[in-house]
C-alpha positions as CSV (number, residue, x, y, z in Angstrom):
1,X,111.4,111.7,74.0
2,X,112.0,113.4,76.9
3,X,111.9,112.4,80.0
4,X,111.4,113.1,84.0
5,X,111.6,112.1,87.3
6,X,109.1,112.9,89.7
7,X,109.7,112.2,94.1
8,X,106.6,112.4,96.8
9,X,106.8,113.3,99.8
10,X,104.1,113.2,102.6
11,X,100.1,112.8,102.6
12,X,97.8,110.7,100.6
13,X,97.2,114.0,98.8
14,X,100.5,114.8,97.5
15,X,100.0,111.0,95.5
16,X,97.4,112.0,94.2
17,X,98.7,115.5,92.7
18,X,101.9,113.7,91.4
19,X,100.0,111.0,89.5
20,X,97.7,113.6,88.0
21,X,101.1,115.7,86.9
22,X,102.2,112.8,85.3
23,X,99.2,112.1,83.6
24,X,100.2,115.6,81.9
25,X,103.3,115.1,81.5
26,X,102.8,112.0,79.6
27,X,100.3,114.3,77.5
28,X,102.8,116.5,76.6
29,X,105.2,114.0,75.3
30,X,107.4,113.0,78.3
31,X,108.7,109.4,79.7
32,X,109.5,108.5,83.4
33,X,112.8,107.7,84.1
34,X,115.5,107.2,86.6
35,X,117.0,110.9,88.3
36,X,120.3,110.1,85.7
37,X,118.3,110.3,82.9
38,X,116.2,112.7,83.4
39,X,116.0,116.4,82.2
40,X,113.1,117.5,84.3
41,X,113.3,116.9,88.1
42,X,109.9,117.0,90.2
43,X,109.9,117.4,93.8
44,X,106.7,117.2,95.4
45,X,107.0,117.9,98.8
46,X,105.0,118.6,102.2
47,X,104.8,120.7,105.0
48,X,102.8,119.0,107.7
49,X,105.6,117.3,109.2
50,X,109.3,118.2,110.3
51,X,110.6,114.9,108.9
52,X,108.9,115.2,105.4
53,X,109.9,118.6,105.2
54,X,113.3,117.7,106.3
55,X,113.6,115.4,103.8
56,X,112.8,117.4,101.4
57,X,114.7,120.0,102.1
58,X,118.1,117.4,102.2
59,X,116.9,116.5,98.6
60,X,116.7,120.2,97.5
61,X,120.3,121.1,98.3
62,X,121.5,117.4,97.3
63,X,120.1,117.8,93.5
64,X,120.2,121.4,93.8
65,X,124.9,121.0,94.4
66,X,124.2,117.7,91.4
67,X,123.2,120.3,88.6
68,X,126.9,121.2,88.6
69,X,127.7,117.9,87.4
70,X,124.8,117.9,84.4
71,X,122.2,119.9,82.9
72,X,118.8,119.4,84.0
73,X,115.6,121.5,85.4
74,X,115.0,121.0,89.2
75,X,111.7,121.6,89.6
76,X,110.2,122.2,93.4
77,X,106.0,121.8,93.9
78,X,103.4,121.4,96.5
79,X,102.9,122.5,100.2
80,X,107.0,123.5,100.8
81,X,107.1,125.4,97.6
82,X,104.0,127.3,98.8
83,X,105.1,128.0,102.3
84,X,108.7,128.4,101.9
85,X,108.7,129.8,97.8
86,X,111.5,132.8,98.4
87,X,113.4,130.8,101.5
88,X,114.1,128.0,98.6
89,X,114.9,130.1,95.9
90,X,117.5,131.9,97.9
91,X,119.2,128.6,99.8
92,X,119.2,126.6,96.8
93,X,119.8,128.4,94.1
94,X,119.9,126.0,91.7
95,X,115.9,125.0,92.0
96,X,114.4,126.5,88.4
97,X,110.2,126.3,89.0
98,X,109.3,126.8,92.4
99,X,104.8,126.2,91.8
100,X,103.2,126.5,94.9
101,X,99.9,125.4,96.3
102,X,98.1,127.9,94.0
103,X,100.2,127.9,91.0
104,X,99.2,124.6,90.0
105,X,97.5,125.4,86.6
106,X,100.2,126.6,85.6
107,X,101.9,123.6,85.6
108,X,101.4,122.9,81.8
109,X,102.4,126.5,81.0
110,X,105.9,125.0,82.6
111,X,106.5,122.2,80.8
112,X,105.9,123.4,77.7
113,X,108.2,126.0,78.1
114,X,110.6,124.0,79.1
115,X,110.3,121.8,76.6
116,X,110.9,124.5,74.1
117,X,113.8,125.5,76.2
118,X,112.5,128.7,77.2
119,X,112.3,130.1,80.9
120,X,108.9,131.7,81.9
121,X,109.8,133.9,85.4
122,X,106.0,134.5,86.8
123,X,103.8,131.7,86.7
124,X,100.3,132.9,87.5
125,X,98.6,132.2,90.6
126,X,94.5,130.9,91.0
127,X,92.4,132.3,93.5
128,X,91.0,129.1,93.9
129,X,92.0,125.5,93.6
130,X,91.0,123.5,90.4
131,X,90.7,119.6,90.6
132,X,92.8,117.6,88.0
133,X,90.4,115.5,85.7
134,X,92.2,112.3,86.5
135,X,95.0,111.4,89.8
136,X,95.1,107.7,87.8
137,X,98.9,106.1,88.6
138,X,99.6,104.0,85.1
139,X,98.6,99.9,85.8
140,X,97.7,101.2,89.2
141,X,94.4,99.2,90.1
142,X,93.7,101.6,93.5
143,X,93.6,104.7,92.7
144,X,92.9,108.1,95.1
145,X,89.9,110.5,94.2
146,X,90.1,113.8,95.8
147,X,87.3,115.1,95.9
148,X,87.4,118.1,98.3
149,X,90.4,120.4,99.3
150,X,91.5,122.8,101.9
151,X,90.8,123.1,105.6
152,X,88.1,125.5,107.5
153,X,89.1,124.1,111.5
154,X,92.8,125.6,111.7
155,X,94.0,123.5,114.5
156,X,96.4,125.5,116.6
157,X,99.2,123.2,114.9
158,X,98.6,122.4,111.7
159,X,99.8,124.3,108.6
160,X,97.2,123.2,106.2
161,X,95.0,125.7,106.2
162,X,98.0,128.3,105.4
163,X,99.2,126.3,102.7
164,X,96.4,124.4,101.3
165,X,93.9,127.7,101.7
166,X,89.8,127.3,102.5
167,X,88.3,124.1,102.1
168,X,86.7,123.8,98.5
169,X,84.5,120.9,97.6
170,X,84.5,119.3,94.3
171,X,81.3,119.2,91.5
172,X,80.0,115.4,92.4
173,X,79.4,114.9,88.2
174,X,83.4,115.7,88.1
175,X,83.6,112.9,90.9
176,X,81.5,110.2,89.2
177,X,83.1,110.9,86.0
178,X,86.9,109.8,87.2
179,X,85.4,107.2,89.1
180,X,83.8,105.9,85.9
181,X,87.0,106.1,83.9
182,X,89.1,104.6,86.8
183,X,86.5,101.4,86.2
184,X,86.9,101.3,82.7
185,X,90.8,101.1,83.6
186,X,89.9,97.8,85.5
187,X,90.9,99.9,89.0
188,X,89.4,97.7,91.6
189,X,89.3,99.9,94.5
190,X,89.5,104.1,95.3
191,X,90.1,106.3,98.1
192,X,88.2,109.4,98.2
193,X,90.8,112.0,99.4
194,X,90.2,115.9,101.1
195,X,91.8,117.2,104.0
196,X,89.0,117.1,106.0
197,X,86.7,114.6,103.6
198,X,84.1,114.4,105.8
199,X,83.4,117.9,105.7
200,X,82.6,117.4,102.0
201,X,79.9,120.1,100.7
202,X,78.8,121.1,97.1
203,X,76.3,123.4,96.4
204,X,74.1,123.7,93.1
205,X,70.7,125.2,92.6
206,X,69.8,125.9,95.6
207,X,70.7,122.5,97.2
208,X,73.6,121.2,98.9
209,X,75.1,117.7,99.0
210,X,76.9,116.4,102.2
211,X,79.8,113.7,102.0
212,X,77.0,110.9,103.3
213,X,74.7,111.8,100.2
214,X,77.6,111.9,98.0
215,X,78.6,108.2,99.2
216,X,75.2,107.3,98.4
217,X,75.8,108.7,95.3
218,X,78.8,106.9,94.0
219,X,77.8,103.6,95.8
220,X,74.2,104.2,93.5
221,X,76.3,105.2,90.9
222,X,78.4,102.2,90.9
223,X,75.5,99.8,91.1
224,X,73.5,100.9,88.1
225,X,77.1,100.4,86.1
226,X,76.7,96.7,86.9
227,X,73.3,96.1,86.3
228,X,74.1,97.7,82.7
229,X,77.2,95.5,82.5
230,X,74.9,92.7,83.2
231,X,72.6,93.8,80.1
232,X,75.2,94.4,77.9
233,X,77.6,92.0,75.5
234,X,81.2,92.3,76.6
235,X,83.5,95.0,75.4
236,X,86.9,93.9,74.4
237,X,88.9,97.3,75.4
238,X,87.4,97.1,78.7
239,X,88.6,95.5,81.6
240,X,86.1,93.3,83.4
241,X,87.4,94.6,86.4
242,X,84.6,96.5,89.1
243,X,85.4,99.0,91.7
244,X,84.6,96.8,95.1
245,X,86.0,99.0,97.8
246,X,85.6,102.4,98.9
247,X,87.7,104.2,101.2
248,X,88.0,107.8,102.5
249,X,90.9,110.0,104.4
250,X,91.1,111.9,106.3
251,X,88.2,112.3,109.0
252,X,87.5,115.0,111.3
253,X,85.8,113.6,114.4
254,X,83.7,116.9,114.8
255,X,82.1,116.1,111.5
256,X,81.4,112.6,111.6
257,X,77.5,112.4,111.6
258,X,75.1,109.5,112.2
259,X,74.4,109.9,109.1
260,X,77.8,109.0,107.8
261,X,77.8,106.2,110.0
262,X,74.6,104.8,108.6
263,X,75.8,106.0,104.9
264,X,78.9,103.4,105.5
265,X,77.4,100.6,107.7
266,X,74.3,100.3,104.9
267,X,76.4,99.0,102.1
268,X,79.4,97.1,102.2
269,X,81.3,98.6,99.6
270,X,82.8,101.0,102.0
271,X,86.1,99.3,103.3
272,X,85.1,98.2,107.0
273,X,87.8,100.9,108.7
274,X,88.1,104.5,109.4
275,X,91.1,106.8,110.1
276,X,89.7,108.9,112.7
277,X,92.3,111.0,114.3
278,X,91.5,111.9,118.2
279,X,95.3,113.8,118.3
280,X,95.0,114.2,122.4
281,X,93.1,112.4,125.2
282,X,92.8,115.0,127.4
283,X,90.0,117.8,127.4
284,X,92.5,120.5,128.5
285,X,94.8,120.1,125.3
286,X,92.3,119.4,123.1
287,X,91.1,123.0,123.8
288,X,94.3,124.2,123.3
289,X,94.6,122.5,120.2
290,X,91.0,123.7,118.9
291,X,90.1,120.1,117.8
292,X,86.4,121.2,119.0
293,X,85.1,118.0,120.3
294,X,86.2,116.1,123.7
295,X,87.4,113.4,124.9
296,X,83.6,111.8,126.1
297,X,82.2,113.0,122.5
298,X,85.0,110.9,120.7
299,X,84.2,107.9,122.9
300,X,80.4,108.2,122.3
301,X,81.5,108.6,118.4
302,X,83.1,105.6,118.6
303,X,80.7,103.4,120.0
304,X,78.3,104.5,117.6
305,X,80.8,103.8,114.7
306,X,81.1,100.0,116.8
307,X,77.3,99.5,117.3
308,X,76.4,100.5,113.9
309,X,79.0,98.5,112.0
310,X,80.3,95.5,114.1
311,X,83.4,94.4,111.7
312,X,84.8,98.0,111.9
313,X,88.9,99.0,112.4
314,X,89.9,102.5,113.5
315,X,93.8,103.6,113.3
316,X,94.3,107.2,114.5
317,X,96.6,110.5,114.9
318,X,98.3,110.7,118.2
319,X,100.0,114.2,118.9
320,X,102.5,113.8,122.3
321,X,104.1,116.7,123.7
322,X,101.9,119.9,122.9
323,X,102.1,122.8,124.7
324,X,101.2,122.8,128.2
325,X,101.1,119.4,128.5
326,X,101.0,117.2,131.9
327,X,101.9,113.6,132.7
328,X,97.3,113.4,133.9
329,X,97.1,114.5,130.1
330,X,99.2,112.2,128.6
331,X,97.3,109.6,130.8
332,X,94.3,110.6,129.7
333,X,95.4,110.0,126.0
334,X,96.7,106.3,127.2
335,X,93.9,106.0,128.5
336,X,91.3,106.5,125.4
337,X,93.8,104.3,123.5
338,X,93.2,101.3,125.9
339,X,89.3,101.8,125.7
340,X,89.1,102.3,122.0
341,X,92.0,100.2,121.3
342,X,93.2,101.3,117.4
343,X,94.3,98.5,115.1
344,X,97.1,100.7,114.5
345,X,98.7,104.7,115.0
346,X,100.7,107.3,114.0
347,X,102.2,109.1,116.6
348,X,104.7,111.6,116.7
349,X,106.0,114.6,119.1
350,X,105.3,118.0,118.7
351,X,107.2,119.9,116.2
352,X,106.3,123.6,116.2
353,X,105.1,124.8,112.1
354,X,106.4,128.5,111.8
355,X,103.1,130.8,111.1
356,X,100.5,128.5,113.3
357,X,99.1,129.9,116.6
358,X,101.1,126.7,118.4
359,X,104.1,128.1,117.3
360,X,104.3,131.1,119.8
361,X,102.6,129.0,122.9
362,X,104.3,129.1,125.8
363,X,105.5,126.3,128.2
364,X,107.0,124.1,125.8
365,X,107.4,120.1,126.7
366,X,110.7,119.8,126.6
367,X,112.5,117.5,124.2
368,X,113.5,114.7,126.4
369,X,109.7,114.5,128.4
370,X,108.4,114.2,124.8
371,X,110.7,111.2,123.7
372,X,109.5,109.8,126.3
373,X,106.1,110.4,126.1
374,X,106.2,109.5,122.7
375,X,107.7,105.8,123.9
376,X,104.9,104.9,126.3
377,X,102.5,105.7,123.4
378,X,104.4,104.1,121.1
379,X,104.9,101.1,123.1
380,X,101.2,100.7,124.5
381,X,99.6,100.5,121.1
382,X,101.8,97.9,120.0
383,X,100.4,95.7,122.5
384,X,96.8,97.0,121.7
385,X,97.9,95.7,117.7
386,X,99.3,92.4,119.0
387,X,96.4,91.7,121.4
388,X,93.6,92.5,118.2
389,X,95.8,90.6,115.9
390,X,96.1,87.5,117.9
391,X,92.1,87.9,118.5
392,X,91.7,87.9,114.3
393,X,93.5,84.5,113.8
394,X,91.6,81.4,112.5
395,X,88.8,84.1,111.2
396,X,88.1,84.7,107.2
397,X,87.8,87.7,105.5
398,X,87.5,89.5,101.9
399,X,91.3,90.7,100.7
400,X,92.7,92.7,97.5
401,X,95.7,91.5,96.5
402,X,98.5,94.2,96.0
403,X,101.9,92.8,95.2
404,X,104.4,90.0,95.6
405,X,105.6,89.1,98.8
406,X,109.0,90.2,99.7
407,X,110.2,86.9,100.9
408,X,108.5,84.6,97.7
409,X,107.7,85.0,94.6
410,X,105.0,82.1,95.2
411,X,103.0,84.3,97.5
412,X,101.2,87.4,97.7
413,X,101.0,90.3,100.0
414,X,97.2,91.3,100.6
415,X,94.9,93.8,102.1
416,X,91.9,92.9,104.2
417,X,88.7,95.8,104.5
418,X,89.9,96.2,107.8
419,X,93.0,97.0,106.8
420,X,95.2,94.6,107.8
421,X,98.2,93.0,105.7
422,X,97.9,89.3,104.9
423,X,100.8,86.9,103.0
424,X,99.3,84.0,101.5
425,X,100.2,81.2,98.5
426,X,98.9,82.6,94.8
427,X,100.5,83.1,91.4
428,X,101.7,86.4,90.9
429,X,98.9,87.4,87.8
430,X,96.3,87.1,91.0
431,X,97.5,90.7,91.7
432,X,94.9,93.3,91.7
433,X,91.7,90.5,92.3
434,X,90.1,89.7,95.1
435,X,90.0,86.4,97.3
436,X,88.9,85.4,100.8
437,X,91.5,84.6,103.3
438,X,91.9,82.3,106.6
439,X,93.9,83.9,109.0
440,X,96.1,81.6,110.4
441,X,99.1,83.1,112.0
442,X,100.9,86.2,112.6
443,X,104.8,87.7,111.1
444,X,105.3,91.0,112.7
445,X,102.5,93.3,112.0
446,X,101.9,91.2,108.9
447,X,99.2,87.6,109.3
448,X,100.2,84.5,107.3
449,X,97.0,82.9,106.0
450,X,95.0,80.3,103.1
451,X,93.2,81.2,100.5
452,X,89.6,79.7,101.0
């Protein structure tokens, strides 16, 4: 049998697409293996960021110099391959398949070709993205449903839109129908996945379905599979397993509606937490970002989000250092962080993406201010994280357990609806159930708690 090796780099997206193109490899014959083994080497790689696409870019040349030393095919996918193709096949020429964004159907065409150890030189591109039937990791019991792809807002400094092309939305029946298998699988919790998920819109007959209906959907969806497992004698090749948890990435704060809110806040199968990225507080850079929403109508969002459901957790995107910049706007965005107060951020400095409107702005933060910039942010929301966490102990709440704890093989490391990590005492075949949890103490960003 032959066999690959397959590396990820970047977004929740770029999971998703590997675990489908292993699902085809494994169609077509091939075993996972270590990079030593393997004859087909996968890099999956991103664009978003300078440090993912620096990374990427190290592993390139590394295994690109390594096929010296054996034979193998380096193969080099996703966002990287589409916005870099002819910059990597002229740096490293040892990279065989470079498949961008839109040459993804012709993925299989690829491995059967090489494993008939022929060489195809064009690989056709589609006009339009196709969803895989399945983004199922093997024994995985979370899985990520995409369910919409591409991005219409083109922020001044994001690439996505360039390299991921127009938002498209996927057929709902497609949706319910992974969802469905991922069940049968005994997958106990999925993440519906677009760039802009909330902007979710299909079309069919005449009438359109938003991403609140379509939550609706698959929570209705999900309910009448119960009541009919209720009704129904046990089947042995199914895994008594049930989805419990819902949760989505990324939002767009411009396309949160109340009606999402309510969707979520009516039935608690949606995980109690939202990744809502606000990227700037200040109304000036926002602008000059084109987020399209301010700094009073992302407040006002959130405090509908916290009046509506009480339990909710937000985490965030924090962009320091854009253009133009001033030390009121950067208070201004320390500012909304103390009022909103995130359970938790990424933040990072800007990094100019070659072909976005960003790129060519003038006055430029320079690199020290940034740092640190970057450092004040960085170091107010860990005490925003501390103070929230220290406020959570001696409470209970519903967790998932995902894997054995690092420092014991007699405990477990869990995951609350809020998204919070938990340790706690359990055997290790608990893994992949779910358990409710005292919150007793606190390790880092990490509680220590009982099962109850």
């Amino acid at each position: 049998m032959k066999k690959y090796h397959i590396e990820t780099y970047g977004c929740e997206m770029n999971k998703a697409e590997s675990a489908a193109m292993e699902a085809t490899l494994r169609e077509h014959g091939w075993e996972r293996s270590g990079e030593e083994e393997a004859q087909l080497v996968l890099l999956n790689t991103c664009t978003v960021r300078t440090t993912a696409e620096n990374r990427a870019w190290n592993r390139i040349h590394q295994l690109s110099a390594r096929k010296k030393e054996r034979a193998f095919v380096l193969a080099v996918v996703g966002c990287m391959a589409e916005q870099h193709k002819s910059a990597i096949q002229s740096r490293a020429p040892g990279v065989d398949y470079v498949l961008g964004t839109f040459q993804r159907q012709s993925f299989g065409l690829m491995i059967d070709m090489i494993s008939s150890g022929q060489k195809v030189d064009v690989l056709e591109e589609t006009p339009k993205y196709v969803f895989d039937a399945s983004h199922h990791e093997l024994g995985a019991f979370r899985s990520f449903v995409p369910i919409m792809h591409g991005c219409n807002n083109f922020c001044s400094f994001c690439i996505v839109p360039y390299v991921r092309g127009r938002e498209v939305s996927r057929n709902p029946e497609d949706v319910l129908r992974e969802i469905d298998q991922l069940e049968d699988l005994g997958v106990r919790e999925i993440t519906l996945l677009g760039q802009n998920v909330n902007s979710y819109r299909w079309e069919s007959d005449g009438r359109v379905l938003n991403f609140p209906e379509l939550l609706r959907m698959i929570a209705a969806h999900l309910g009448e599979r119960r009541a009919l497992a209720r009704e129904q004698p046990a089947n042995p090749r199914q895994s008594d397993g049930r989805i419990g948890w819902i949760r989505f990435l990324t939002s767009h704060p411009k396309d949160l509606s109340s009606e999402l809110v309510e969707a979520v806040a009516e039935n608690p199968i949606f995980c109690r937490h939202i990744h809502l990225p606000f990227q700037s507080g200040s109304n000036a850079v926002l602008a000059a970002m084109n987020r399209r929403y301010s700094r009073e109508g992302y407040i006002s969002l959130v405090e509908e989000l916290r009046e509506k459901i009480p339990q909710l957790t937000l985490s965030t995107d924090i962009l320091v250092g854009f253009p133009g910049e001033t030390e009121e706007d950067i208070e201004q965005t320390l500012d909304l962080m103390r009022r909103v107060r995130f359970s938790y951020a990424f933040m990072y400095h800007f990094n100019a993406r070659d072909g976005t409107p960003a790129a060519r702005m003038p006055n430029r933060t320079p690199d020290k201010v940034k740092k640190q910039r970057l450092a004040r942010v960085i170091a107010l929301q860990k005490e925003i994280t501390s103070s929230l966490m220290k406020e959570r102990v001696g409470q209970t709440d519903e967790v998932l357990i995902e894997d054995i704890s690092r420092r014991s093989s007699r405990e477990v490391l869990a995951r609350t609806t809020r998204d919070e990590m938990v340790v706690f005492a359990a055997p290790q075949n608990r893994i992949g159930q779910f358990a409710r949890v005292r919150l007793l103490s606190i390790a880092g960003n990490t509680f220590r708690g009982e099962e109850v």
